[in-house]
C-alpha positions in Angstrom: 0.0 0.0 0.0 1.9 3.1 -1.2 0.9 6.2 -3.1 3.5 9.5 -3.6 4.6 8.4 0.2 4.6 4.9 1.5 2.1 4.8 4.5 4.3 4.0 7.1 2.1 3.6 10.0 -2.0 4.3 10.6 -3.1 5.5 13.9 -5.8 4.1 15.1 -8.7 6.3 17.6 -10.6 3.5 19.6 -14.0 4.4 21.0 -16.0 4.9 17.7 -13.5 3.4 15.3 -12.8 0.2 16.8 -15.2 -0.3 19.1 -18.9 0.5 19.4 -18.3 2.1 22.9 -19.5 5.3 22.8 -23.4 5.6 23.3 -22.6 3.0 26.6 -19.9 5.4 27.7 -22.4 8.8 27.4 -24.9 7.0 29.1 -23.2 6.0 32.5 -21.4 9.2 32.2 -24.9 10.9 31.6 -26.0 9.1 34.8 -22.9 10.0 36.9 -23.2 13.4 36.3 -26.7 14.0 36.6 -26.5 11.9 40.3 -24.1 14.3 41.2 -26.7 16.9 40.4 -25.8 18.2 36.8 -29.1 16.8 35.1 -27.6 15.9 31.6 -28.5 13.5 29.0 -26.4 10.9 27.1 -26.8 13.3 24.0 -25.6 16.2 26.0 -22.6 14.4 27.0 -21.7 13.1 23.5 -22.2 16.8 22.4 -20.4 18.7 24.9 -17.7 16.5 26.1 -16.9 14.5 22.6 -12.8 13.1 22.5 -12.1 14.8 26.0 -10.1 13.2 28.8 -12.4 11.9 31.9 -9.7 14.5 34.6 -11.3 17.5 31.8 -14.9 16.3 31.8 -14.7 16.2 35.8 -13.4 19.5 36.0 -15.9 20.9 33.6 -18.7 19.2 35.7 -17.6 20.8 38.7 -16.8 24.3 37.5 -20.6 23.9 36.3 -22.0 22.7 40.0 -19.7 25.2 41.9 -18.2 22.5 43.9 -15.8 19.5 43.8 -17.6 16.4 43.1 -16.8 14.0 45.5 -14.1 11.8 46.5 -14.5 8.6 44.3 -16.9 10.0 41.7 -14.3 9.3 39.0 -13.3 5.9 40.0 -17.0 5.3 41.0 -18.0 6.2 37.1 -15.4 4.2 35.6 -16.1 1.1 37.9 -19.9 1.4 36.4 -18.6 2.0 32.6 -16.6 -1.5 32.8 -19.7 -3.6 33.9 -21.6 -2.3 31.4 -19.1 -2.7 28.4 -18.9 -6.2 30.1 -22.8 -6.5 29.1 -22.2 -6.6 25.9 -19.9 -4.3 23.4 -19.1 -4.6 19.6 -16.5 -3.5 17.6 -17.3 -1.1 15.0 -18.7 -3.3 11.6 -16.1 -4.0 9.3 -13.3 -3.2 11.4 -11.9 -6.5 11.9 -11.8 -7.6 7.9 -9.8 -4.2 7.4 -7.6 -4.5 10.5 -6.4 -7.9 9.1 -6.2 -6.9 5.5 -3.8 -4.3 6.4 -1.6 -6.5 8.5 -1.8 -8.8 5.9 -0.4 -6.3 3.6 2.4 -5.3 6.0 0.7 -2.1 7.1 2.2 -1.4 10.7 -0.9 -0.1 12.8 -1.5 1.2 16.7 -4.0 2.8 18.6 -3.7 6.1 20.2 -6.8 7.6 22.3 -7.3 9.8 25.0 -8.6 7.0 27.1 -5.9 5.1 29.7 -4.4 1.9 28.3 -6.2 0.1 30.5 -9.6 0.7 29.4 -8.3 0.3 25.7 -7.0 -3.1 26.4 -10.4 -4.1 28.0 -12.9 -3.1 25.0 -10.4 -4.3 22.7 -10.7 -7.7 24.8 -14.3 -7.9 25.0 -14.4 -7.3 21.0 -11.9 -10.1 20.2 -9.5 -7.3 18.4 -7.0 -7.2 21.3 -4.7 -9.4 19.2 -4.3 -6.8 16.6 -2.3 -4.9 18.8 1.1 -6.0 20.9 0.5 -3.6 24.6 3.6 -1.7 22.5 1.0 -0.4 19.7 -1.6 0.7 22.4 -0.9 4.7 23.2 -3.0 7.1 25.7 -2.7 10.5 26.2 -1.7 9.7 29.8 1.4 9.1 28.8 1.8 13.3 27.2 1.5 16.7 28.5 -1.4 17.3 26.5 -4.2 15.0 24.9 -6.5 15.8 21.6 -6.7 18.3 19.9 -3.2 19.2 20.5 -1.0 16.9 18.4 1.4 15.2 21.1 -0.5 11.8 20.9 -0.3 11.4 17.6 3.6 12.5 17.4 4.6 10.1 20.4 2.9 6.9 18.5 4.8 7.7 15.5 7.9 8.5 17.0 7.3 5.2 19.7 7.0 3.1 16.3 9.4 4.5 13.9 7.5 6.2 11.7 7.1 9.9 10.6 4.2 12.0 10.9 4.4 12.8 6.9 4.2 9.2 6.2 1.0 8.1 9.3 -2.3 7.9 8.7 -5.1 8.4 11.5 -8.6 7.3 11.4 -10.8 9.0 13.6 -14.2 9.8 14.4 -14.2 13.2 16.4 -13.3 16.7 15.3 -10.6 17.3 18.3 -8.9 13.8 16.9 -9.1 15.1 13.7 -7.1 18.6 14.6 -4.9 16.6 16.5 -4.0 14.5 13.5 -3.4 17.5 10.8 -1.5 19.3 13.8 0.9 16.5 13.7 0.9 17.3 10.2 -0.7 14.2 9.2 -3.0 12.8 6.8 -7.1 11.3 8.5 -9.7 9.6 7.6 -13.1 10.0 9.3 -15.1 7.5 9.9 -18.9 8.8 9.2 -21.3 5.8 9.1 -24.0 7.0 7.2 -26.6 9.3 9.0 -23.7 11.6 10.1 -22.8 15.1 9.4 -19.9 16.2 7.4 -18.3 17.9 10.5 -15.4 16.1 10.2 -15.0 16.9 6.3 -15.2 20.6 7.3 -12.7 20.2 10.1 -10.4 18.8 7.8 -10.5 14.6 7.7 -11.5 12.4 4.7 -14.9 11.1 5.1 -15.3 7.9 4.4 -18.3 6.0 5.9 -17.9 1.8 5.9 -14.5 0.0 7.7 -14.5 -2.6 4.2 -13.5 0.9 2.1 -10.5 1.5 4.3 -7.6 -0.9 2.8 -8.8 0.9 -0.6 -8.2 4.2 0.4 -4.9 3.6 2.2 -3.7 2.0 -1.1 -3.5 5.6 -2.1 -0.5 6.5 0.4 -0.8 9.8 1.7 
């Protein structure tokens, strides 16, 4: 797979692009918050908190309430999030026919989300795509200064696995993930099932909106 640059390595979001996590995620968080006393719904929280880290969202939360939120709330949440993915989660359709097509083709890929490593590992478990990925190609914006839409993420996967940011490819399915990736001066891809908007065409990604069309499009190079 190589256009006028080889791809090199593609970067990987995980909530939305690999796994169908999301509308569980917005809804414990939706409960969380609205227990503390914030009354939100899941579709508020996939609105105004989209691609942030949980230590933002918390703070956001309790700038809105006046107060701290209290002791636990975080770990409480997060304890609640696991049993439900544990109910039942599904990676994202298609994914796992172009995951192996591109390792089959020699593709180097990783994952790289604002999420700890430990929560990646777990959906990516519970989906039966943890093989994909060796712990080394799993990345988190715990492990920079500053997470999406700032571009360190994306620049410490490449530089972790040898590759350079001209030559990566991200796929990603929120606008601040999206920034992040053409800060890093890299090429994206947005994943936009249909019944999306085009936000992230406008912010700047390639739309494209099945998993089975992604080998294709990275035979292009970037």
């Amino acid at each position: 797979m190589a256009g006028t640059l080889p791809v090199q390595l593609v970067i990987f979001d995980c909530d939305g692009v690999l796994v169908d996590s999301e509308p569980t995620s917005n809804r414990v968080l939706a409960a969380a918050i609205s227990a503390a006393g914030l009354a939100i719904d899941a579709e508020e929280v996939h609105r105004e908190f989209e691609a942030m880290r949980l230590a933002d969202i918390q703070a956001q939360v309790e700038a809105r309430l006046g107060r701290p939120l209290e002791d636990g709330w975080l770990g409480d949440f997060e304890r609640r999030r696991r049993a439900a993915f544990e109910e039942g989660l599904d990676a994202i359709p298609g994914v796992e026919a172009a995951l192996t097509a591109l390792r089959a083709a020699g593709v180097p890929i990783c994952v790289a989300s604002q999420a700890k490593c430990e929560k990646t590992e777990l959906t990516l478990s519970l989906t039966g795509l943890r093989g994909h990925f060796p712990g080394s190609a799993l990345f988190s914006s715990t492990m920079v200064e500053r997470g999406k839409p700032h571009p360190d993420l994306f620049l410490h996967a490449a530089a972790s696995m040898g590759a350079e940011p001209e030559h990566c490819v991200v796929v990603e399915d929120a606008v601040p993930g999206v920034q992040a990736a053409l800060a890093a001066g890299m090429a994206v891809f947005g994943y936009a099932p249909p019944g999306t908007d085009d936000r992230l065409g406008r912010a700047g990604a390639r739309p494209f909106t099945s998993m089975a069309e992604l080998p294709e499009l990275l035979a292009g190079g970037v």
